[in-house]
BASE-263332 format. One record per residue (C-alpha): residue in three letters; y, x, z. Coordinates in steps of 0.05 Angstrom, whole numbers, padded with zeros to 5 digits, always signed. Example, Ala and Ser with C-alpha at 12.3 -4.5 7.8 and 13.67 -1.06 7.14 Angstrom:
residues 2
ALA-00090+00246+00156;SER-00021+00273+00143;
end
This chain:
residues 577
UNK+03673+02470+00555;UNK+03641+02424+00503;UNK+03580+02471+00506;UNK+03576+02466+00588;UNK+03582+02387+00581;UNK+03518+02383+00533;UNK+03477+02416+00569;UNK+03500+02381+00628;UNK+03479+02310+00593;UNK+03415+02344+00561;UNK+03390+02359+00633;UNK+03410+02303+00665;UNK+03377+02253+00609;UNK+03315+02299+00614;UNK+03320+02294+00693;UNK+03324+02215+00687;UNK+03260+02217+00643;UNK+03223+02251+00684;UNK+03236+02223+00749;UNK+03226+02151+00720;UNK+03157+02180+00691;UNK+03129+02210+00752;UNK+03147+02140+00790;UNK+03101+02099+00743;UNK+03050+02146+00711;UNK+03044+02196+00772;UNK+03046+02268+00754;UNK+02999+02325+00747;UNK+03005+02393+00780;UNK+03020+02428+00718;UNK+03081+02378+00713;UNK+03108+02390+00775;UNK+03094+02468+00780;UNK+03143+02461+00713;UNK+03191+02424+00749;UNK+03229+02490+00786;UNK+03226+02530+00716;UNK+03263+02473+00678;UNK+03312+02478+00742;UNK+03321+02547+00735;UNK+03320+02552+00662;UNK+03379+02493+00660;UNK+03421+02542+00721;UNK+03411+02596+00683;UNK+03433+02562+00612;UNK+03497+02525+00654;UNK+03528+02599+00683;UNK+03512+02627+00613;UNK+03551+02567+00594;UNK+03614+02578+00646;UNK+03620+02654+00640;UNK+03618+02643+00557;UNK+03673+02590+00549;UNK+03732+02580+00589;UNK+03707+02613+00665;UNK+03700+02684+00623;UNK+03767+02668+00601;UNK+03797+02649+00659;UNK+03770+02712+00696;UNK+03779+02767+00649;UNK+03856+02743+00627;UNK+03881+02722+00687;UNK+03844+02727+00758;UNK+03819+02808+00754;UNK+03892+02821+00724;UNK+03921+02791+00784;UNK+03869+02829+00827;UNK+03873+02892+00800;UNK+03952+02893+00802;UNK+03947+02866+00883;UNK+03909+02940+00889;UNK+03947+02976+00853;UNK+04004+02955+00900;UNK+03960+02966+00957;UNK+03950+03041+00938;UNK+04014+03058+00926;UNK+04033+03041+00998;UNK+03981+03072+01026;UNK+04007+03129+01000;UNK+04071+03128+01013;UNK+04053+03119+01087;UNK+04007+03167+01087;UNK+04052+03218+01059;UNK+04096+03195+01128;UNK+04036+03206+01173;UNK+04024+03288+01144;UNK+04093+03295+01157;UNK+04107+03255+01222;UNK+04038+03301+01251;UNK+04076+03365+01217;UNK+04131+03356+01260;UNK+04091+03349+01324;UNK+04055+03413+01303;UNK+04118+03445+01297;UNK+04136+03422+01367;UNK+04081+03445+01390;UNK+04078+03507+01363;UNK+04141+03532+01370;UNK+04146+03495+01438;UNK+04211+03458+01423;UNK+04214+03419+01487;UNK+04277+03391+01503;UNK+04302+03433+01559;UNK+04314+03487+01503;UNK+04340+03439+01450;UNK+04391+03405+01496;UNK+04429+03434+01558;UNK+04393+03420+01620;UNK+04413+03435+01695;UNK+04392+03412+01756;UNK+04443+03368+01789;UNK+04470+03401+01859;UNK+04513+03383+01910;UNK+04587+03408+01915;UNK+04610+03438+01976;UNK+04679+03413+01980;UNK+04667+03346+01939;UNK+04593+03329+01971;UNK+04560+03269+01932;UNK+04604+03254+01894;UNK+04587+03312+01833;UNK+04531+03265+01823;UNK+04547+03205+01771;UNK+04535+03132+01799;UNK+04467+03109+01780;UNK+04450+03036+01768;UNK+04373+03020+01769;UNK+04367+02943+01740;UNK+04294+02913+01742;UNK+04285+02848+01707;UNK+04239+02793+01739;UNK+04206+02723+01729;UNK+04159+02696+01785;UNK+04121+02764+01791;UNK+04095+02756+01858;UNK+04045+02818+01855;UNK+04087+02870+01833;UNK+04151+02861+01859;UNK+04140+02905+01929;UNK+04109+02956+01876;UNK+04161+02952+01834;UNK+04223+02949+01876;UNK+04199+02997+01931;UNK+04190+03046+01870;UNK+04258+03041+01847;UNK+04294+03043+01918;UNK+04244+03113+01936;UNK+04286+03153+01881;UNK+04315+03211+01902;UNK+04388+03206+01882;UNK+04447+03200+01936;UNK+04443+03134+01975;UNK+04524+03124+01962;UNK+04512+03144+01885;UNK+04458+03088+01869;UNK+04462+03022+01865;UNK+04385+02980+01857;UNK+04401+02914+01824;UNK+04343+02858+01822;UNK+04349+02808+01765;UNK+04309+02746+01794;UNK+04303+02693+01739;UNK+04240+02671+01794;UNK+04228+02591+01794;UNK+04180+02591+01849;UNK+04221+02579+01917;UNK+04160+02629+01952;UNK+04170+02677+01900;UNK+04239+02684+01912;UNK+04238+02683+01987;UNK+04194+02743+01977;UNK+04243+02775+01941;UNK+04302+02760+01983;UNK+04253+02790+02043;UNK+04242+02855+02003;UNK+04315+02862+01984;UNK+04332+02858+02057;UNK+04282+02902+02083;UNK+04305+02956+02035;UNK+04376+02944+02047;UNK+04369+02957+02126;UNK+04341+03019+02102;UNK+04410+03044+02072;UNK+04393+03036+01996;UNK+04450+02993+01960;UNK+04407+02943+01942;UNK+04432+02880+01901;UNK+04387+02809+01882;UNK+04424+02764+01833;UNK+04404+02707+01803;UNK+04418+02661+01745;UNK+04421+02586+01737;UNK+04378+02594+01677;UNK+04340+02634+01634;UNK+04377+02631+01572;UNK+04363+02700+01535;UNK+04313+02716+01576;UNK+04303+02792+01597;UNK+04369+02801+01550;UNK+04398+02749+01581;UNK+04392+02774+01642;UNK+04405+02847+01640;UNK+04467+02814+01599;UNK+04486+02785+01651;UNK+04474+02841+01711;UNK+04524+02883+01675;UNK+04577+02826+01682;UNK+04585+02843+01758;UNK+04643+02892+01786;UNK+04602+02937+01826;UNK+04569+02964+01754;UNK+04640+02984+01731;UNK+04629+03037+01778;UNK+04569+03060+01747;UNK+04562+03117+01696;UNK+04485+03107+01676;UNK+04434+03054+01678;UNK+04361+03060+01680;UNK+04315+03003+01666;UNK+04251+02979+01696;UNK+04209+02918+01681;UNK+04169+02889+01746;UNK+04110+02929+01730;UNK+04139+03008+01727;UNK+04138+03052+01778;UNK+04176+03114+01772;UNK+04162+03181+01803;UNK+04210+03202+01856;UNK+04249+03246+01818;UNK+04257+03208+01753;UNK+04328+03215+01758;UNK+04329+03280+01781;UNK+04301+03298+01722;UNK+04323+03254+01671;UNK+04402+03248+01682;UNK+04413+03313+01672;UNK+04400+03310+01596;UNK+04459+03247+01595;UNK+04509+03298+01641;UNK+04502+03367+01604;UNK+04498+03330+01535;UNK+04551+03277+01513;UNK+04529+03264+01446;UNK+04463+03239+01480;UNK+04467+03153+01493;UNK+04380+03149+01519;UNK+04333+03187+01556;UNK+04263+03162+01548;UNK+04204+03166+01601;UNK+04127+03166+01580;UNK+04090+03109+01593;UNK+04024+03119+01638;UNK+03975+03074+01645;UNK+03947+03051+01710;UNK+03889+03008+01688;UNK+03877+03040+01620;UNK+03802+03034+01647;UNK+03797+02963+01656;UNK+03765+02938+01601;UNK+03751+02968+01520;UNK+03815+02932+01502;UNK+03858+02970+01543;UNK+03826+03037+01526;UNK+03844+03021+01460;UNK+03918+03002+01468;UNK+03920+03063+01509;UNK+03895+03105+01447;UNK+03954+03074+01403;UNK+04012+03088+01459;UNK+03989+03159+01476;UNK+03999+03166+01389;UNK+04052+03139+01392;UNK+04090+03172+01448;UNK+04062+03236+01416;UNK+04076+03234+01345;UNK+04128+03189+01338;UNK+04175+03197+01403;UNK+04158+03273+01409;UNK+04178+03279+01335;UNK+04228+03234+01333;UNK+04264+03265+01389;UNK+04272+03336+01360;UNK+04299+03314+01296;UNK+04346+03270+01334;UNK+04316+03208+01294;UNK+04335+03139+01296;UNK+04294+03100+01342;UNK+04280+03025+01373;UNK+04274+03022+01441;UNK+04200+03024+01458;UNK+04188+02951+01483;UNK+04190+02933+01403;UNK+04144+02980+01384;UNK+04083+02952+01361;UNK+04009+02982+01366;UNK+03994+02996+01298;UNK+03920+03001+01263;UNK+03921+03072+01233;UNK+03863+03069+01194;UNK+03893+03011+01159;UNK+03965+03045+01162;UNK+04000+03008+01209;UNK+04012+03072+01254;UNK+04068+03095+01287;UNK+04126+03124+01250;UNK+04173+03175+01254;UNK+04246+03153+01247;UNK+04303+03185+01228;UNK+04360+03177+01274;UNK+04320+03116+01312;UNK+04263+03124+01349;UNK+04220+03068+01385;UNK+04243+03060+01446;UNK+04204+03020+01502;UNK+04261+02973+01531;UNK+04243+02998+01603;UNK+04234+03076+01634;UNK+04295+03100+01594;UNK+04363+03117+01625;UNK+04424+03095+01586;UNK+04495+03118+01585;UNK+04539+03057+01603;UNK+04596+03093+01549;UNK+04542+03084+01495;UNK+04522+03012+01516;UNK+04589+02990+01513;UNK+04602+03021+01440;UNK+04544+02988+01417;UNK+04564+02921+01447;UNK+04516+02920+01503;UNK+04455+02866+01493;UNK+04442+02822+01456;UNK+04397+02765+01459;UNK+04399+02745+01388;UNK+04318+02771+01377;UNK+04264+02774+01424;UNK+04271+02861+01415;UNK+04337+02869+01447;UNK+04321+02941+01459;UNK+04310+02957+01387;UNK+04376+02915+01374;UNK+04413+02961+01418;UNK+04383+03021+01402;UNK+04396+03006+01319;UNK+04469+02996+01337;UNK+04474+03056+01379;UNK+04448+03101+01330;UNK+04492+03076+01271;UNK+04548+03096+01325;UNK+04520+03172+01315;UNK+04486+03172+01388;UNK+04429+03220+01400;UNK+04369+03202+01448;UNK+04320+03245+01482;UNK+04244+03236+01494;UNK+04208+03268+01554;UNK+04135+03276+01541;UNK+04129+03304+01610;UNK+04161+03248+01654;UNK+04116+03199+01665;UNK+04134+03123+01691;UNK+04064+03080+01715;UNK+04051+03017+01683;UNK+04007+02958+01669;UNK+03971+02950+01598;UNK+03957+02870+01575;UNK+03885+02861+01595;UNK+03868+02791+01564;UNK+03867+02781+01497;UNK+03909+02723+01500;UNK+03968+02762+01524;UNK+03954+02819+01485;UNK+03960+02772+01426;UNK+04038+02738+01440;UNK+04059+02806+01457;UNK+04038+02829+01387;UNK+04066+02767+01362;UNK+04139+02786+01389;UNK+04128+02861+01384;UNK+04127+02837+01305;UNK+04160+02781+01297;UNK+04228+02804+01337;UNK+04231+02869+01281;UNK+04222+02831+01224;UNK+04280+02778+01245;UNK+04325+02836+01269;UNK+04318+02865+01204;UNK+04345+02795+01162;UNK+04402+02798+01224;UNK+04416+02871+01208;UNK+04416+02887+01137;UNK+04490+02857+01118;UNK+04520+02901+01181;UNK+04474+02960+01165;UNK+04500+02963+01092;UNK+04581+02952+01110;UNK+04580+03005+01166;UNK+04619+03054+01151;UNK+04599+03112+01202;UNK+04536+03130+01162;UNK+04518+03155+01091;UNK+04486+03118+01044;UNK+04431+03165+01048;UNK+04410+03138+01114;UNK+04427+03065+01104;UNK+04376+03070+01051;UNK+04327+03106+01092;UNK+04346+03059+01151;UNK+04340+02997+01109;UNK+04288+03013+01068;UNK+04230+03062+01105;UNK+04248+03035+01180;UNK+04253+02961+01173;UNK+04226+02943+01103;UNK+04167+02984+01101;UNK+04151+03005+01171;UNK+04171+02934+01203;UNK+04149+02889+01143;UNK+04111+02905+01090;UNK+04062+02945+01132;UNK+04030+02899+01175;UNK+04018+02860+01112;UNK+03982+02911+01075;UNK+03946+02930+01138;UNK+03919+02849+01141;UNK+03918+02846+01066;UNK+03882+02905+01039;UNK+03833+02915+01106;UNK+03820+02842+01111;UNK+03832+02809+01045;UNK+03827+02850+00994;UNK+03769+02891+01007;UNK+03718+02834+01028;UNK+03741+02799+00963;UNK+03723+02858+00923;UNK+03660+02847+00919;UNK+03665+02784+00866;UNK+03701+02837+00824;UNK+03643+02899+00811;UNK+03697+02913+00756;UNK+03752+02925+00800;UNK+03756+03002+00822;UNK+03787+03017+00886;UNK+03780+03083+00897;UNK+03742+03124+00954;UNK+03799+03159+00985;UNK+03837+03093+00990;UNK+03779+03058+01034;UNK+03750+03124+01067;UNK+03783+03200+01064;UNK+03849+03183+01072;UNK+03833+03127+01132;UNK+03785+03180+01164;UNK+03847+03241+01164;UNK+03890+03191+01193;UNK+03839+03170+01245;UNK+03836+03242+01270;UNK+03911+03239+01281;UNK+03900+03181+01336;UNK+03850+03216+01372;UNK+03874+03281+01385;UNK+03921+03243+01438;UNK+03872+03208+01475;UNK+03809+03257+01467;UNK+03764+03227+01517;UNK+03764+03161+01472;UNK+03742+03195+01421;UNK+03676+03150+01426;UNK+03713+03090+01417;UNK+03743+03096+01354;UNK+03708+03051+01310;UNK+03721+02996+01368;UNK+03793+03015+01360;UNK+03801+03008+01277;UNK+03763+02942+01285;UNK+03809+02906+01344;UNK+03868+02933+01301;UNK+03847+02900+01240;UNK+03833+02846+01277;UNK+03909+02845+01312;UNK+03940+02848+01239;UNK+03929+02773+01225;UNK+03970+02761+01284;UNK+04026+02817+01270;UNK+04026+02792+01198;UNK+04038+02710+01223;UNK+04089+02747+01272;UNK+04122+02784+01210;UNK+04119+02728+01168;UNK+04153+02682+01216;UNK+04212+02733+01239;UNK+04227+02738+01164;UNK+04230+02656+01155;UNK+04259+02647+01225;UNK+04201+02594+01233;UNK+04200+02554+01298;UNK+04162+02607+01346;UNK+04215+02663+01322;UNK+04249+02663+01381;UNK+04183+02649+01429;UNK+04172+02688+01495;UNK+04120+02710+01526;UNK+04124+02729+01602;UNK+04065+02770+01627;UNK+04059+02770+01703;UNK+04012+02830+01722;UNK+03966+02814+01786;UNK+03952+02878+01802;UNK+03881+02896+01755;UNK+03888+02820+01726;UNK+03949+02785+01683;UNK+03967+02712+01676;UNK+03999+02698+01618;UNK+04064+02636+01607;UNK+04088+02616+01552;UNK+04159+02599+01550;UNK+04177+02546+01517;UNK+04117+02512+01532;UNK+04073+02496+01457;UNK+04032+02435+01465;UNK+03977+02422+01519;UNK+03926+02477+01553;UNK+03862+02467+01529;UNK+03803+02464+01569;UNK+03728+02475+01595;UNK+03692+02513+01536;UNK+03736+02514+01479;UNK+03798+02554+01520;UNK+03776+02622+01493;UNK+03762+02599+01418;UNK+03806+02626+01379;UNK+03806+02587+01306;UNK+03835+02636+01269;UNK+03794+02693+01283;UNK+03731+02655+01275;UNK+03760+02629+01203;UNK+03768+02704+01190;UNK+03704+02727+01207;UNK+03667+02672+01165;UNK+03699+02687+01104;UNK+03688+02765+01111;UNK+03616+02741+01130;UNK+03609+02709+01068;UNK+03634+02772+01018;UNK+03587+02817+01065;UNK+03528+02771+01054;UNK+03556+02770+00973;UNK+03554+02846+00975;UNK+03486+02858+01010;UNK+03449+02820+00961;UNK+03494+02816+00893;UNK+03533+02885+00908;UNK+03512+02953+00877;UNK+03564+02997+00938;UNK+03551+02999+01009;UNK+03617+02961+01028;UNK+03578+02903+01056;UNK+03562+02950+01119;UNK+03639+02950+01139;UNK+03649+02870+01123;UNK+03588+02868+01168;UNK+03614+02901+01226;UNK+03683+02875+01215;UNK+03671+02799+01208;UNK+03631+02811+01274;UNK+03693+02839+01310;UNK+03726+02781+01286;UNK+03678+02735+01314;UNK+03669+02766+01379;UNK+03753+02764+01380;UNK+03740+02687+01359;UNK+03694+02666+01415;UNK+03745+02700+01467;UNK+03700+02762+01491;UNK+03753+02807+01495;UNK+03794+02836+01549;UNK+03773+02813+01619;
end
């Protein structure tokens, strides 16, 4: 330190000299050409200085400790979830293979009508679709639901309208009657408020005396359409099989074509629904009902997981049995992922639930980036706080082994929920760029490359005809983990947006996005698609690419390249439509 200070004062006094010289004797050429070598020569002698004394101190004993440690963690949970991934894909290959669909693992008949009895061998059916002011979808939606086949006298359609918008609701009321004149048992209620939300008000549908009647319940948000014979083909699994509480529907995506951003959220669902329901399903896993599933970044780990005894459920195209419901204590509205809440409980009651690749339900996928991004936000957040809820009543119950409270506690919620999306922000976004100050830090290839690529492969053998997009897709899913990380970070905490909801209203090809309760004031003209964060992000990664190209000796300054772009373009709002 002494050493940096005198040459400090040396320059400066020579500096002073100088300056004072060339203002009253002039200064020749030679002078001045000497001028930048001085400069250099006293830059040169002040680093020498720094890294010598206490900044080669300071580095070696205590910041590229602290570094290399922070990768060593990284690694180690890159394996571990790795090691999940080969086995999660094993599985499906098994599946697949051995073609293990679930007509041969679980009885399955096709429901017929009795001679003497009629209708009434088929089980009451109650079809609840939750709504808020969706003024595009709600023919689509409700016609859908009423066009099942299933006996008139056997179903019973039930509207949840939490609408605010008088029109909106007229609308409603005029599709309700129009399908009620039609024969179909067709019921609109309404709440005085929105407390819960969707769990509030599928809550409260199930308060009413007509659904005592009711055996199952299948669930629709405003924006599914099932086929015709859904039912026909999905209640059998819940008659023939009483040990089963779910059966799941595929998503399919209507307007997976819209724009790059919803080709690439259609890459992560068709994973998921292929590795981690298919898989799920046939070892009778533990799963979260799917509307808490979050799209994960594979090539930074955050991929969909296999879980034992609880799968991820999507909150909406599944068909519940009312018995299990009840067990489990029916919803709850204590999270923003009621469906994984109910879902957790039910399977710590020893209820199965059955996925059916082959059923397909149409739906809508986000298509602005600002909607995308609270969606993620909840899809995160809601786990994460579920899990702090959770973990006392997970660890006292008394129906499963410790074996699987572990696994439960541990591999579904604390690694897969949590600590995940952090290593996926972390290591992809943090620690990589950073790297390059540290040439003596080793991360190894297979960390930032094999491994990443296998995985990779995994994603795009279930949407092949993206396979051209994948490099879009790793970048937007880096760029998504800031925002799953903030989400994850605030359901732990229970910060003030913990219990925030976002309601999406689809407009056909387009979607509006409100945000309930409403944060602060709309911005406007220009600055409405910055996003702050992003472009923070894609300076600083910038800034170690830029380090790299020029002070680097690896090539990991093309990547912070092309990432800090994606972050940029993410920042400046040119994604989505």
């Amino acid at each position: 330190m002494a050493l940096f200070l005198k040459s400090l004062i040396i320059f400066l006094h020579d500096s002073c000299l100088a300056f004072l010289s060339l203002l009253n004797h002039g200064g020749s050429s030679e002078d001045a050409a000497g001028v930048p070598k001085r400069l250099q020569a006293f830059i040169n002698g002040v680093r020498t200085s720094v890294e010598t004394t206490w900044g080669r101190q300071l580095r070696s004993s205590l910041i590229v400790p602290i570094f290399k440690c922070l990768v060593a963690l990284c690694l180690i949970i890159s394996l571990l979830v790795f090691i999940e991934a080969i086995y999660m894909n094993l599985v499906v290959l098994y599946v697949k293979l051995f073609k293990r669909k679930p007509e041969k693992v679980y009885k399955w008949e096709p429901m017929q009508e009795d001679i003497e009895v009629g209708h009434e061998s088929y089980p009451m059916v109650l079809v609840q679709i939750p709504m808020f002011n969706e003024k595009e979808v709600l023919k689509l939606s409700i016609g859908a639901a009423c066009r099942l086949i299933w006996p008139l006298d056997r179903l019973i359609v039930q509207v949840l309208d939490d609408s605010t918008d008088e029109t909106i609701m007229e609308l409603v009321n005029t599709e309700c009657a129009k399908w009620e004149s039609k024969g179909v048992n067709i019921k609109c209620e309404r709440r005085d408020n929105r407390n819960g939300y969707k769990a509030g008000a599928l809550k409260q549908g199930m308060k009413h005396s007509y659904v005592k009647l009711c055996n199952y319940v299948a669930i629709f948000d405003a924006d599914f359409q099932p086929e015709p014979d859904y039912l026909q083909r999905s209640v059998p699994f819940l008659v023939h099989n009483p040990n089963v509480a779910l059966v799941q529907a595929r998503w399919r995506f209507m307007n997976a074509n819209k724009c790059l951003m919803t080709r690439i959220q259609e890459m992560s669902l068709n994973y998921h629904f292929m590795a981690e329901q298919e898989s799920g399903s046939t070892r009778h896993a533990f799963f979260s009902f799917n509307g808490a599933f979050s799209y994960q970044n594979m090539l930074s780990y955050s991929f969909y997981y296999i879980h034992t005894k609880l799968k991820s459920l999507l909150g909406t195209a599944g068909v519940w049995r009312m018995a299990a419901m009840e067990e489990a204590g029916g919803w709850n509205d204590r999270t923003t992922v009621e469906d994984m809440d109910l879902a957790v409980r039910a399977g710590l009651l020893g209820w199965k639930f059955v996925f059916l690749h082959d059923l397909t339900v149409k739906s809508e996928l986000p298509s602005k980036f600002k909607a995308f991004r609270f969606q993620q936000h909840r899809w995160s957040c809601g786990p994460a706080n579920l899990f702090r809820k959770m973990i006392m009543e997970i660890i006292r119950n008394k129906r499963v082994t410790l074996w699987k409270k572990l696994y439960l506690i541990y591999s579904f919620f604390f690694l897969r929920k949590i600590v995940v999306h952090f290593f996926t922000f972390f290591f992809y976004c943090i620690i990589l760029p950073t790297s390059v100050f540290f040439p003596e830090v080793n991360i190894p290839a297979w960390s930032t490359f094999y491994i990443p690529s296998l995985i990779t492969l995994f994603i795009v053998i279930a949407t092949p005809r993206s396979f051209h997009l994948v490099i879009f897709w790793v970048l937007f899913e880096n760029v998504m983990s800031m925002h799953r990380t903030k989400g994850t970070f605030i359901g732990i905490l229970e910060g003030g947006r913990v219990n925030e909801w976002v309601v999406t209203e689809k407009l056909g090809d387009a979607l509006k996005t409100k945000l309930l309760p409403q944060i602060g004031k709309p911005r406007n003209g220009c600055f409405e698609s910055i996003n702050s964060k992003e472009i923070m992000m894609g300076v600083y990664i910038l800034c170690c690419a830029c380090y790299g190209l020029f002070f680097g000796n690896t090539l990991l300054y093309i990547y912070l390249f092309i990432q800090a772009a994606a972050f940029l373009v993410s920042g400046v709002g040119f994604v989505g439509t």
